[in-house]
C-alpha positions as a Markdown table, in Angstrom:
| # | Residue | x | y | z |
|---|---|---|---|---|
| 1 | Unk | 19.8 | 1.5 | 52.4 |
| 2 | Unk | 23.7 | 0.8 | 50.5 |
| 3 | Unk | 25.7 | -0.9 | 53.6 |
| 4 | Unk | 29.4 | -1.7 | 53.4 |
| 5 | Unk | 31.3 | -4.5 | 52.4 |
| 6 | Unk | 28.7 | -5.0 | 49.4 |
| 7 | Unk | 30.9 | -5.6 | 47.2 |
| 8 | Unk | 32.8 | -8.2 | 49.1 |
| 9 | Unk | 32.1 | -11.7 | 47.2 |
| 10 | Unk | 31.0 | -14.3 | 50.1 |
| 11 | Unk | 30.8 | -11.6 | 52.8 |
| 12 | Unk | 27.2 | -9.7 | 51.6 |
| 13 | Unk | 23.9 | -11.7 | 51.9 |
| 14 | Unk | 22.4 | -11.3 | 48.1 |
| 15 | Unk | 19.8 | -13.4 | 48.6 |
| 16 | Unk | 17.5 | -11.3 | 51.2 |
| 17 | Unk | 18.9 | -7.9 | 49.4 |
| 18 | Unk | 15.9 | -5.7 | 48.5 |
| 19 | Unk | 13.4 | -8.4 | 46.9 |
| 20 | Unk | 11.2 | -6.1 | 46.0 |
| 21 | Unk | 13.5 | -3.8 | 43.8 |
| 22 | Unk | 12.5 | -4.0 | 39.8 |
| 23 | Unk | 16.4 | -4.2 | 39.5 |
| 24 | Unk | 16.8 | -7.4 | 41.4 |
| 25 | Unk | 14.0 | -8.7 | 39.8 |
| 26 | Unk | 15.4 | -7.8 | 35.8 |
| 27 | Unk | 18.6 | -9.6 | 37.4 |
| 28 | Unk | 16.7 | -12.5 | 38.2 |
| 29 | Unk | 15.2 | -12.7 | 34.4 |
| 30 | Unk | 18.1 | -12.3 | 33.0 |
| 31 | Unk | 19.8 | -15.4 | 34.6 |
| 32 | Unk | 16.4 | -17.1 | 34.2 |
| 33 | Unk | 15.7 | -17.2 | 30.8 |
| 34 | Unk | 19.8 | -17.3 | 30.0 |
| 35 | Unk | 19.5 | -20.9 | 31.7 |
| 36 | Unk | 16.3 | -21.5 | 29.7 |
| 37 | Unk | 17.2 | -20.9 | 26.1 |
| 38 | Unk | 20.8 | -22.9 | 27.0 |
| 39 | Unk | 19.0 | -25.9 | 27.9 |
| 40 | Unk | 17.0 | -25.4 | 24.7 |
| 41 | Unk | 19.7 | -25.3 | 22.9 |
| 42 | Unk | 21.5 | -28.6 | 25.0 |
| 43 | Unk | 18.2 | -30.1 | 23.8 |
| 44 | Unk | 18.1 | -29.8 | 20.2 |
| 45 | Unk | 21.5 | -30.3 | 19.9 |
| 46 | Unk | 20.9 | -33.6 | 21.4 |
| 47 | Unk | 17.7 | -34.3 | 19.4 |
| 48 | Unk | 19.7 | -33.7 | 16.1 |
| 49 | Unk | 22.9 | -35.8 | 16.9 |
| 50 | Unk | 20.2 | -38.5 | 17.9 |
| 51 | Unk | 18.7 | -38.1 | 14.9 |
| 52 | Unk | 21.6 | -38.2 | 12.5 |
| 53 | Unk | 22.5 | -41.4 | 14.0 |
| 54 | Unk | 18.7 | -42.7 | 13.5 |
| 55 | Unk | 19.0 | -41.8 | 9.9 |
| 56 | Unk | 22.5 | -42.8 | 8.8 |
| 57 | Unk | 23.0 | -46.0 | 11.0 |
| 58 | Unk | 19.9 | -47.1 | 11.3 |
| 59 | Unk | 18.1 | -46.3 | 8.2 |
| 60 | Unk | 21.2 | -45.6 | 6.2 |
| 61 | Unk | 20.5 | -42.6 | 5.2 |
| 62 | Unk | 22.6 | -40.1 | 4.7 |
| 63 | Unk | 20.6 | -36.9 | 4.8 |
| 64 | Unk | 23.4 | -34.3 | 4.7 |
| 65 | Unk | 26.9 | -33.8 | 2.8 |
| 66 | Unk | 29.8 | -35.7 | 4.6 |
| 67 | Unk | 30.9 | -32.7 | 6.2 |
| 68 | Unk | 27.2 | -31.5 | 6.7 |
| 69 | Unk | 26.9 | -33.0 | 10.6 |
| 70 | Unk | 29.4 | -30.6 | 11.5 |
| 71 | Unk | 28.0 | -27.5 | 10.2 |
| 72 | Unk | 24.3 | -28.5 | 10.8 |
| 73 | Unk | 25.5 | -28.5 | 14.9 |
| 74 | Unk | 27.8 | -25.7 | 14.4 |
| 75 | Unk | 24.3 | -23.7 | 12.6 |
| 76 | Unk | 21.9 | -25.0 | 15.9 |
| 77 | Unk | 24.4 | -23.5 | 18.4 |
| 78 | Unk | 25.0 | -19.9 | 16.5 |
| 79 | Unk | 21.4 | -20.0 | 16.1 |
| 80 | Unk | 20.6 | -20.6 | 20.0 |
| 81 | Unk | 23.3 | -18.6 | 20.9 |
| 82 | Unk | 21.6 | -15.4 | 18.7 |
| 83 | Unk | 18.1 | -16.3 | 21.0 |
| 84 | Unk | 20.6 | -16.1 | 24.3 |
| 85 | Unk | 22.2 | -12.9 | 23.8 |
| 86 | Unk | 19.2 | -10.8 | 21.7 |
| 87 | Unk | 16.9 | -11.8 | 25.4 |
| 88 | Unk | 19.8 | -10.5 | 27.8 |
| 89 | Unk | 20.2 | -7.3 | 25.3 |
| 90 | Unk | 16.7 | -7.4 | 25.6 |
| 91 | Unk | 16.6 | -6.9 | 29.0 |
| 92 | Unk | 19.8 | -4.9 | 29.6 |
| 93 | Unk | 18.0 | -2.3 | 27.7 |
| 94 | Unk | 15.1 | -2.5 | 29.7 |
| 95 | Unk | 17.6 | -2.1 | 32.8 |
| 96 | Unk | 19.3 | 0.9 | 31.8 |
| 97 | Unk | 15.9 | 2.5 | 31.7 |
| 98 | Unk | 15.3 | 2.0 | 35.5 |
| 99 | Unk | 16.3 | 5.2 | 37.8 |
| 100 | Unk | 20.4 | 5.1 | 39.1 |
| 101 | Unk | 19.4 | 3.0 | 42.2 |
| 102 | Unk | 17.5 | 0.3 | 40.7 |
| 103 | Unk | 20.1 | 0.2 | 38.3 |
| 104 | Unk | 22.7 | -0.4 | 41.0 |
| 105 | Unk | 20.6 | -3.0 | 42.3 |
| 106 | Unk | 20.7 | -4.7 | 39.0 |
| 107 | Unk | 24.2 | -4.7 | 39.0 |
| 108 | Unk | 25.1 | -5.9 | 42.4 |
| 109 | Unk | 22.9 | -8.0 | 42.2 |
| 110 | Unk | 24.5 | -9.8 | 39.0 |
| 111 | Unk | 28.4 | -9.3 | 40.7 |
| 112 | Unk | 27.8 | -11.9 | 42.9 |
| 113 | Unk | 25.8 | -14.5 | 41.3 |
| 114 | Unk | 27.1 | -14.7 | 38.0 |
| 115 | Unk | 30.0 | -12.7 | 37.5 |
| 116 | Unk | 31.8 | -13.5 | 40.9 |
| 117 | Unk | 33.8 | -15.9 | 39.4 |
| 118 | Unk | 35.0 | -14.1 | 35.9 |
| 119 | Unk | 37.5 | -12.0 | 36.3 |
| 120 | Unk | 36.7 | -9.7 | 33.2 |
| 121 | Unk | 33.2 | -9.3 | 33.9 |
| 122 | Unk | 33.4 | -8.8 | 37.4 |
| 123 | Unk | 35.8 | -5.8 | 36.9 |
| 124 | Unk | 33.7 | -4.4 | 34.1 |
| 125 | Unk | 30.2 | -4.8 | 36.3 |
| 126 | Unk | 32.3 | -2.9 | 39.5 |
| 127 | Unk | 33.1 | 0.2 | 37.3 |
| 128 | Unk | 29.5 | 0.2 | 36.2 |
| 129 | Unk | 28.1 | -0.4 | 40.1 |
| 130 | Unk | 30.6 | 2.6 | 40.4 |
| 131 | Unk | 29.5 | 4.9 | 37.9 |
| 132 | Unk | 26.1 | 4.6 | 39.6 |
| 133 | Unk | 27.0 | 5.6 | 42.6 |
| 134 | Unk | 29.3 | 8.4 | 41.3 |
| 135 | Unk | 25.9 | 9.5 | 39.9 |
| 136 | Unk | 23.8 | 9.6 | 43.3 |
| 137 | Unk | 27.0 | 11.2 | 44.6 |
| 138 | Unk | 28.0 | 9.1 | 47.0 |
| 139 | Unk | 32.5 | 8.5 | 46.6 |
| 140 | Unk | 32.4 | 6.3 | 49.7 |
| 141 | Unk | 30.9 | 3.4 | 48.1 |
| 142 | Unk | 32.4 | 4.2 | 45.1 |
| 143 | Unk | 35.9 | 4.1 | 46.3 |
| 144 | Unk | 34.9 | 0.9 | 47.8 |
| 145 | Unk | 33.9 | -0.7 | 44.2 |
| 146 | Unk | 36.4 | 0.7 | 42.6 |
| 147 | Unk | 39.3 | -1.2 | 45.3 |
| 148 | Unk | 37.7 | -4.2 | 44.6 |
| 149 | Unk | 38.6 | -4.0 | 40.6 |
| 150 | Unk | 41.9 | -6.8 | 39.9 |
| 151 | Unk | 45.0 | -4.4 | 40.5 |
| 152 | Unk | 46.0 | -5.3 | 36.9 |
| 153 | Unk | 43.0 | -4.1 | 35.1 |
| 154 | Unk | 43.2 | -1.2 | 33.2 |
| 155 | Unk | 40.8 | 1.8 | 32.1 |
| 156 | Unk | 40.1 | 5.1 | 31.4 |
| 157 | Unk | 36.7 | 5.0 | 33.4 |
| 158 | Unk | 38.6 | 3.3 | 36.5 |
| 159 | Unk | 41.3 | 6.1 | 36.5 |
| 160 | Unk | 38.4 | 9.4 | 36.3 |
| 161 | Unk | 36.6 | 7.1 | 39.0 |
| 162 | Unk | 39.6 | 7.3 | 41.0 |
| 163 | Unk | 41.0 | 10.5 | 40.6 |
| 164 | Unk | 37.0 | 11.8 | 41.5 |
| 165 | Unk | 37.0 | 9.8 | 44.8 |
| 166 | Unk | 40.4 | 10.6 | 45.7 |
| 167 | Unk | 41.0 | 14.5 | 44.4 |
| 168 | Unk | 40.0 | 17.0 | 46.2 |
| 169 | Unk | 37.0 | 19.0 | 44.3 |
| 170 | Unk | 38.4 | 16.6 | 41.2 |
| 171 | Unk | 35.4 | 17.4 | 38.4 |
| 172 | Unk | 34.2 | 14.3 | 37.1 |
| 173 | Unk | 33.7 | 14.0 | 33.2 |
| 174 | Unk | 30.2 | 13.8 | 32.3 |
| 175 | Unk | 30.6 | 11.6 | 29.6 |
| 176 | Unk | 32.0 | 8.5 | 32.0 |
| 177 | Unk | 28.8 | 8.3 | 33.8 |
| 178 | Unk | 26.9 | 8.0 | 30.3 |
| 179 | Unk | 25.5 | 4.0 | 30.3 |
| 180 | Unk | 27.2 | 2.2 | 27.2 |
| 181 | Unk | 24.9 | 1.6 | 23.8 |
| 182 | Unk | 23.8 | -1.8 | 23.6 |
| 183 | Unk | 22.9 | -3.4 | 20.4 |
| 184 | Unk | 19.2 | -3.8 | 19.6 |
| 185 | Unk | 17.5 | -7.4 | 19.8 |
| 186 | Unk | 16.5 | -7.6 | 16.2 |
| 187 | Unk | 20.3 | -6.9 | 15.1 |
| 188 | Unk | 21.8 | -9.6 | 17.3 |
| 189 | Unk | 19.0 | -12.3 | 15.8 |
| 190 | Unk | 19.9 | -11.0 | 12.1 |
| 191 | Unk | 23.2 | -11.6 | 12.5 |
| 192 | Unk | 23.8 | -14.7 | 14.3 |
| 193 | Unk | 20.5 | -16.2 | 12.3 |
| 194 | Unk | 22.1 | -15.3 | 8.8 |
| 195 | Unk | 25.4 | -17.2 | 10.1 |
| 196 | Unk | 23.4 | -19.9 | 11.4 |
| 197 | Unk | 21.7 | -20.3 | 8.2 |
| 198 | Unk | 25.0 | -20.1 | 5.9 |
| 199 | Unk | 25.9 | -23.0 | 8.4 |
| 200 | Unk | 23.1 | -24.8 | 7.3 |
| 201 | Unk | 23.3 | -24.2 | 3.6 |
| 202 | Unk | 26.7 | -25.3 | 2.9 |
| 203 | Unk | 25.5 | -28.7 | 5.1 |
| 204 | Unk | 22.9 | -29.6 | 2.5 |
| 205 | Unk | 23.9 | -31.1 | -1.1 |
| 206 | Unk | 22.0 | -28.1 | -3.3 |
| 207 | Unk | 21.6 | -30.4 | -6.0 |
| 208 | Unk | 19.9 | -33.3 | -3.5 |
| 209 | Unk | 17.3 | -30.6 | -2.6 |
| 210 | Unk | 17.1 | -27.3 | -3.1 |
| 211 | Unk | 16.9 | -27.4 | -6.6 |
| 212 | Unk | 13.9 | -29.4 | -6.2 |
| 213 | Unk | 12.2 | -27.4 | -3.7 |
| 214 | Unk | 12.2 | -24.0 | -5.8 |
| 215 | Unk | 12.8 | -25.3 | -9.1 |
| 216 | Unk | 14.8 | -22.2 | -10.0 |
| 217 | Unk | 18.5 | -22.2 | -10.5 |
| 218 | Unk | 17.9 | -18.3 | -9.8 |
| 219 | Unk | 16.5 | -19.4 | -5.8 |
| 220 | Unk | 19.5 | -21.3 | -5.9 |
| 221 | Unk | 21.7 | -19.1 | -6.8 |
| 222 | Unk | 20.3 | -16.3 | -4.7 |
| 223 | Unk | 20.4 | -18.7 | -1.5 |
| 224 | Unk | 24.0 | -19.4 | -2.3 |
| 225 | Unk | 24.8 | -16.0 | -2.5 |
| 226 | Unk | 23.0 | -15.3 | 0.8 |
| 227 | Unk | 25.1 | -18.1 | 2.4 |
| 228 | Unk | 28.6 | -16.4 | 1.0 |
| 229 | Unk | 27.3 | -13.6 | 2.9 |
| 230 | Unk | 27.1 | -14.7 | 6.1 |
| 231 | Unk | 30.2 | -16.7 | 6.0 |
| 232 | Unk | 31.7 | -13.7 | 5.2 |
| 233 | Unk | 30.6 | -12.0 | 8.0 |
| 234 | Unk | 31.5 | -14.9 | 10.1 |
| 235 | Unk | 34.6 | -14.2 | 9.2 |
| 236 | Unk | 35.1 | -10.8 | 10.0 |
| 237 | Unk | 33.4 | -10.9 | 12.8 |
| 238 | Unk | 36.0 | -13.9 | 14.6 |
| 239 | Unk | 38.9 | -12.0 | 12.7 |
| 240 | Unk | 37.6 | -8.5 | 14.8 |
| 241 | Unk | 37.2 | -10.3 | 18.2 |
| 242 | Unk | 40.9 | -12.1 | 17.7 |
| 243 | Unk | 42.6 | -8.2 | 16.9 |
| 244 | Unk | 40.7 | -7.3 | 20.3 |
| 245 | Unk | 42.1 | -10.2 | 22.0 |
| 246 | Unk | 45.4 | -9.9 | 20.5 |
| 247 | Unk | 45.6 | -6.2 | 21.5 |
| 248 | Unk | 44.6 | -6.9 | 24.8 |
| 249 | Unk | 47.5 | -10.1 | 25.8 |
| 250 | Unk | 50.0 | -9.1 | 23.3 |
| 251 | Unk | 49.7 | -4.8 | 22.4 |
| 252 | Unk | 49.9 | -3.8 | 25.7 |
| 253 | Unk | 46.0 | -3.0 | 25.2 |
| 254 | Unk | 46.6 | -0.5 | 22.4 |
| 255 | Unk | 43.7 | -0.2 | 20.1 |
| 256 | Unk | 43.7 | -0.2 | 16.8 |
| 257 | Unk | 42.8 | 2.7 | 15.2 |
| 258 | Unk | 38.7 | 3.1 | 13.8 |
| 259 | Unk | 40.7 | 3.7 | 10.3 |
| 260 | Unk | 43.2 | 0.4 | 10.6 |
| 261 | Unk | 40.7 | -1.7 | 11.5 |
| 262 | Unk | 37.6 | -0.7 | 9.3 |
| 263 | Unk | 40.7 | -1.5 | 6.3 |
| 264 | Unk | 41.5 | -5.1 | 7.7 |
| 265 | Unk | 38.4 | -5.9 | 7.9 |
| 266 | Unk | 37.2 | -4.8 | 4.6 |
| 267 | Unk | 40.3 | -6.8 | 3.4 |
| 268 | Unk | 39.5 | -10.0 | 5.4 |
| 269 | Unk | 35.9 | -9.9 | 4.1 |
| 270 | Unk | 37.0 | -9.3 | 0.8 |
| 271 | Unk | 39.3 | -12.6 | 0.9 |
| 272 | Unk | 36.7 | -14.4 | 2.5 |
| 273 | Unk | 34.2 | -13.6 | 0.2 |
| 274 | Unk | 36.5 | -14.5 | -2.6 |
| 275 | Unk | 37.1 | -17.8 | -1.1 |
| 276 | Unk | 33.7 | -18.8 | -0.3 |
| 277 | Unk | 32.3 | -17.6 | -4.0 |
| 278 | Unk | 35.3 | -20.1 | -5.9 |
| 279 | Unk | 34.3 | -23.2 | -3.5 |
| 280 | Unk | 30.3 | -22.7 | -3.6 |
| 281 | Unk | 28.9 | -25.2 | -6.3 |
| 282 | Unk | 25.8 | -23.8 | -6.1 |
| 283 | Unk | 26.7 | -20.4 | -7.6 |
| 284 | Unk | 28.0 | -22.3 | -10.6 |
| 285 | Unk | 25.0 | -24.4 | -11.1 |
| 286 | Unk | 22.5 | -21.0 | -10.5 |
| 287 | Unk | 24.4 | -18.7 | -13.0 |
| 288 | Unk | 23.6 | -22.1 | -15.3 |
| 289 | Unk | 27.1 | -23.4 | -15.9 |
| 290 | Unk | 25.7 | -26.9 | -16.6 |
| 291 | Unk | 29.4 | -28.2 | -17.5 |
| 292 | Unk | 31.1 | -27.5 | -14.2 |
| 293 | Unk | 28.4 | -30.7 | -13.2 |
| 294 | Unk | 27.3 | -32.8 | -16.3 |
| 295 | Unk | 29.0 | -33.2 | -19.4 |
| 296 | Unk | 27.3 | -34.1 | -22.9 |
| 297 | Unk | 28.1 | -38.3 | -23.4 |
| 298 | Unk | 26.5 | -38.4 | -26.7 |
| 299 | Unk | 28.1 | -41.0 | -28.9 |
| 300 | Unk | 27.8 | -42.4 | -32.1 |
| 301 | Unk | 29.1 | -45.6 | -31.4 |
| 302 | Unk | 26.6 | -48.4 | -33.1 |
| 303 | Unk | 27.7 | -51.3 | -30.9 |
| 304 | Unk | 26.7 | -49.7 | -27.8 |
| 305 | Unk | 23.1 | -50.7 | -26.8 |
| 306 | Unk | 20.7 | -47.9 | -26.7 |
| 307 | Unk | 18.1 | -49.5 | -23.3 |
| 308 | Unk | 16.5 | -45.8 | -24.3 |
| 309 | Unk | 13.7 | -47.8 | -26.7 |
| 310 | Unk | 13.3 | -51.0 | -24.6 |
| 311 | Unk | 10.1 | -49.3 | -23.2 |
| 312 | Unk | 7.7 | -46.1 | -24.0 |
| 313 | Unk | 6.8 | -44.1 | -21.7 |
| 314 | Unk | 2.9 | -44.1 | -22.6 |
| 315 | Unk | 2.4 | -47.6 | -22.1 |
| 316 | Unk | 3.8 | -47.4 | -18.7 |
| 317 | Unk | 3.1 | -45.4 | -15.1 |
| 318 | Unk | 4.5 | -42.1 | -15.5 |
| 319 | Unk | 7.1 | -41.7 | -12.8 |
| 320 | Unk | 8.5 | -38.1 | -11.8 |
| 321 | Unk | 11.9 | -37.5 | -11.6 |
| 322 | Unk | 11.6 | -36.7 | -7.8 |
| 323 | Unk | 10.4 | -40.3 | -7.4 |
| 324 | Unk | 13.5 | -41.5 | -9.4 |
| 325 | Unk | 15.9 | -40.0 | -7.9 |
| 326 | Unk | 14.2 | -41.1 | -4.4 |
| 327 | Unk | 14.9 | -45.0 | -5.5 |
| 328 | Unk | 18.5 | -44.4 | -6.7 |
| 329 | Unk | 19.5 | -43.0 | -3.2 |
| 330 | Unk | 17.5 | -46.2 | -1.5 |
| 331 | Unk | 20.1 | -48.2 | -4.6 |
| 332 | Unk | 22.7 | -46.2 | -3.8 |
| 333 | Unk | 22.9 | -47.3 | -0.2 |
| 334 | Unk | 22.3 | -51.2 | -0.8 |
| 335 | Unk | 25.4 | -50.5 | -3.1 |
| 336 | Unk | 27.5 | -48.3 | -0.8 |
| 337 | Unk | 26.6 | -51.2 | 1.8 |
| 338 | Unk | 28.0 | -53.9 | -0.6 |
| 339 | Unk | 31.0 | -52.0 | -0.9 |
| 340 | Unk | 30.4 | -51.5 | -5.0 |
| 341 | Unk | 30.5 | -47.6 | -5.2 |
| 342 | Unk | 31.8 | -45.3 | -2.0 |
| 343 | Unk | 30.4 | -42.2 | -0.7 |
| 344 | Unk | 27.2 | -40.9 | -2.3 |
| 345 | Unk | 25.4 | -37.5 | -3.9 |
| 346 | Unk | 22.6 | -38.2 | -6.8 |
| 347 | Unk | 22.8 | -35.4 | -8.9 |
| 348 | Unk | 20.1 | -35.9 | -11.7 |
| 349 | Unk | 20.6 | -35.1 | -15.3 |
| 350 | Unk | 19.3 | -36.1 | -19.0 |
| 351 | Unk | 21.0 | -38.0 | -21.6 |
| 352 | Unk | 21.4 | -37.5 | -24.5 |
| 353 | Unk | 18.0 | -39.5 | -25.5 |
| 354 | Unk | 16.0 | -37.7 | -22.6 |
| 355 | Unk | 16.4 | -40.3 | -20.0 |
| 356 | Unk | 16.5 | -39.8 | -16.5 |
| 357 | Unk | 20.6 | -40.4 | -15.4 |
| 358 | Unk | 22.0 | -40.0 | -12.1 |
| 359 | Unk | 25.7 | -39.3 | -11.8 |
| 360 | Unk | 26.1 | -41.0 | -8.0 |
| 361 | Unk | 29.8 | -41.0 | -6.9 |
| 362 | Unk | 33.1 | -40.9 | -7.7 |
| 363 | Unk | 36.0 | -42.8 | -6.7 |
| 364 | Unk | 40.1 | -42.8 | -8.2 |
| 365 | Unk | 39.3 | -44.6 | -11.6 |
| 366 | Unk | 35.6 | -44.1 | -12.4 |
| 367 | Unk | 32.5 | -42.0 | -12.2 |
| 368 | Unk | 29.0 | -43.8 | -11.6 |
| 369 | Unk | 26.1 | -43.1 | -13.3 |
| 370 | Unk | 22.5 | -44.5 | -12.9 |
| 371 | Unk | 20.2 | -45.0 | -15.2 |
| 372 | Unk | 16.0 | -45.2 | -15.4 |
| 373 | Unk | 16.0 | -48.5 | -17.4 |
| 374 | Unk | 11.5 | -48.1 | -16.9 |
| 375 | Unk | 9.2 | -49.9 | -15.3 |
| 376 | Unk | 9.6 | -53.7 | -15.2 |
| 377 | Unk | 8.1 | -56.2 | -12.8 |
| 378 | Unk | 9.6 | -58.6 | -10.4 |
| 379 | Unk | 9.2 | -62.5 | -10.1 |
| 380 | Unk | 6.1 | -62.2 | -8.2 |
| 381 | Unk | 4.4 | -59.5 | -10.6 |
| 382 | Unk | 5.3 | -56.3 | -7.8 |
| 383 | Unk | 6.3 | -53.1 | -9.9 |
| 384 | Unk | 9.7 | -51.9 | -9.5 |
| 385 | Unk | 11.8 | -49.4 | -11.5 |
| 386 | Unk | 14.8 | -50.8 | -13.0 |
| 387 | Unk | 18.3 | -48.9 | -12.9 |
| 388 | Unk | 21.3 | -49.5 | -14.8 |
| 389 | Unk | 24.3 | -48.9 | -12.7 |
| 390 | Unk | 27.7 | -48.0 | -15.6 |
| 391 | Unk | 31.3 | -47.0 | -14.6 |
| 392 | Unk | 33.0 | -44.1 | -16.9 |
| 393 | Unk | 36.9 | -44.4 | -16.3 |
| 394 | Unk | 38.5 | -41.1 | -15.7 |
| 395 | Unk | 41.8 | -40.0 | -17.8 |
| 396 | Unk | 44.8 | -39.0 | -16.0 |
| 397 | Unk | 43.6 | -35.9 | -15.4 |
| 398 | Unk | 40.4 | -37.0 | -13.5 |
| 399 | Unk | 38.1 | -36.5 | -16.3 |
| 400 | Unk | 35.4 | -38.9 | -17.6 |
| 401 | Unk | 36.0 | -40.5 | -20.8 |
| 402 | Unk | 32.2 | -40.3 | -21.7 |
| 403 | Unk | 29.6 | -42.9 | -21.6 |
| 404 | Unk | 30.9 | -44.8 | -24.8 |
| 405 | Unk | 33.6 | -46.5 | -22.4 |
| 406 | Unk | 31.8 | -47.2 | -19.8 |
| 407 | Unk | 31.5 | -50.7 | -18.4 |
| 408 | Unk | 28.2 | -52.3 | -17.4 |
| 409 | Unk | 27.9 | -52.7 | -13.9 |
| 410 | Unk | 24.6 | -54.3 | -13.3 |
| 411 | Unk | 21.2 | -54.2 | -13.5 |
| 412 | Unk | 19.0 | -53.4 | -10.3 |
| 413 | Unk | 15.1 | -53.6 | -9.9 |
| 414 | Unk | 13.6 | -51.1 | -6.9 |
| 415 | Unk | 10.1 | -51.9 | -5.3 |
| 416 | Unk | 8.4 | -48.8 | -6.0 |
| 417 | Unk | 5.9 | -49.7 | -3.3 |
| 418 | Unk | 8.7 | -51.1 | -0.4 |
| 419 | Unk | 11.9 | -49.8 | -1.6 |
| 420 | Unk | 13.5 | -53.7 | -1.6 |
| 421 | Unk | 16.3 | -54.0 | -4.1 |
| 422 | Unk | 17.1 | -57.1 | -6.0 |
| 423 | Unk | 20.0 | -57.5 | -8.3 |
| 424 | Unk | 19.2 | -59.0 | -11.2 |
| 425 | Unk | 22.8 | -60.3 | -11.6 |
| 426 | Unk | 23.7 | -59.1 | -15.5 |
| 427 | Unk | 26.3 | -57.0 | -16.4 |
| 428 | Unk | 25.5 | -57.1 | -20.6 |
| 429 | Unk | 22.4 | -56.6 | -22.4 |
């Protein structure tokens, strides 16, 4: 039974309104499982921050790029936020199925416990509450729905809803009463998931990791280019809903046309695709453009010691390059910490003799490199690899001037079993 004053916020008892009705009950799922999946999200948002500062303050660690914090939370809350609105699509869906009535219990039902208080939503759930009731023909209710829309809000539903309830035998377009399309699930998770993970992506040093989990510059590559894409369509998408909003406060809510906007957009994504291709390293490396990383520092300088023949490799423990590049990280941050090189990113490489290098950071006058100096043991016979830390100066124009100027540094031996670091205090040979 519909009574009067339904729609009246504060005035109609929700709570004991037709408990029963599969309406009120979808209503109740949706605001469920809404409230569910944001506290999911709260809580890995909160286990991630927790964990960053577990890993770089604690452990110091640095897992990510320097920017990478940013874009990891940025990728957990797009991510979440694809989970929130594919399970209330999910279940609109399943609501617009349900006979007119049940729908209008949906409906009121949702007016006054979640959209009571937003302006925008409440106006656009009071057309839709009106459009049902337009449908089981009764214009009483319907005109009381409709006076409870803001005075200021504007639409060409409102005004055929108004002009049915008010006009004498006024002929109500069929098409108003037809419930709006609503994007499937499974579109809403692609799209916010293939943002979320171009978030992710552009977090994460390639060279640190992804080159060693697919050993393919082509996976690379292809991962890259799967992150340009869904930045790009990040940025169309927040370039569409800022026209909308534009039109809306500053247009006089004049659309644009399908034909302007499809062009704008295609032009934004075009620029933004442009953009994110010239900035993404990991392109470069993937279509094997070695140079844009590692340049060739052979030499033929006599004076300079070659360490390359101070050991052989088959009278020592094999050690992989994963495992090397694991101890310069654990050196890199005993030297960050001692304030000898700044921020770090290992990004392996061979020289010209086929050793293992490690070009490690970068400041206004040098480039460091690391090098696997083999297996040596400490005082107490424990087996450590030895690295030899060099600084290349850089030219005017930020360029190296090749290992053959490079100044020693130092010498450091890692504990391959405990990761301790001891400087063995020699800068010459």
């Amino acid at each position: 039974m519909l009574e009067e004053k339904m729609f009246k916020i504060g005035e109609f008892n929700i709570d004991s309104y037709k408990p029963e009705s599969k309406g009120v009950r979808l209503a109740k799922d949706i605001m469920l499982w809404s409230n569910i999946i944001l506290l999911y999200g709260a809580a890995m948002l909160f286990l991630f921050i927790f964990w960053t500062w577990k890993t770089t303050y604690l452990f110091q660690i640095p897992l990510c790029k320097d920017t990478g914090v940013i874009y990891i939370a940025l990728a957990i809350m797009v991510f979440v936020m694809g989970i929130w609105f594919a399970a209330r699509s999910a279940i609109i869906r399943k609501a617009k199925k349900l006979p007119t009535e049940e729908r209008f219990d949906y409906n009121l039902y949702l007016l006054h416990k979640m959209y009571a208080r937003r302006k925008r939503l409440k106006n656009l759930n009071l057309i839709i509450l009106a459009k049902c009731l337009a449908t089981m023909g009764n214009k009483e209710l319907c005109k009381q729905a409709l006076d409870e829309v803001s005075p200021d809000y504007r639409s060409k539903d409102l005004d055929e809803l108004r002009a049915w309830t008010t006009v004498e035998n006024y002929v109500l377009d069929e098409s108003v009463l037809t419930p709006a399309k609503v994007i499937h699930p499974i579109r809403i998770l692609f799209i916010f998931w293939i943002i979320a993970y171009g978030f992710l992506y552009d977090s994460i040093a390639f060279y640190d990791g992804i080159e060693y989990i697919f050993n393919s510059r082509f996976a690379v590559a292809v991962c890259a280019y799967i992150s340009v894409f869904s930045c790009t369509l990040f940025a169309t998408l927040v370039f569409s809903i800022c026209l909308n909003l534009f039109n809306k406060r500053f247009n006089g809510g004049k659309k644009t046309t399908k034909l302007q906007k499809i062009v704008l957009i295609i032009l934004v994504g075009i620029i933004a695709l442009y953009w994110m291709i010239q900035r993404s390293d990991a392109i470069e490396y993937g279509l094997g453009k070695d140079n844009y990383y590692y340049e060739d520092y052979s030499y033929d300088n006599d004076d300079y010691y070659d360490y390359s023949e101070d050991y052989t490799y088959a009278e020592e423990p094999a050690v992989e390059d994963i495992d090397i590049m694991n101890e310069m990280i654990v050196l890199c941050n005993y030297l960050k910490n001692d304030g000898i090189i700044p921020d770090f990113s290992v990004k392996l490489d061979y020289s010209a003799k086929g050793n293992v290098k490690g070009t490690v950071a970068q400041d206004d006058d040098y480039i460091y490199v690391l090098y696997d100096n083999g297996i040596k043991e400490d005082d107490i016979g424990n087996e450590c690899i030895e690295l030899v830390l060099e600084a290349e100066p850089l030219d005017e124009n930020g360029n190296s001037l090749g290992q053959t100027e490079a100044k020693l540094k130092g010498f450091y031996l890692v504990n391959l079993e405990t990761d301790e670091v001891i400087d063995e205090h020699k800068t010459s040979w």
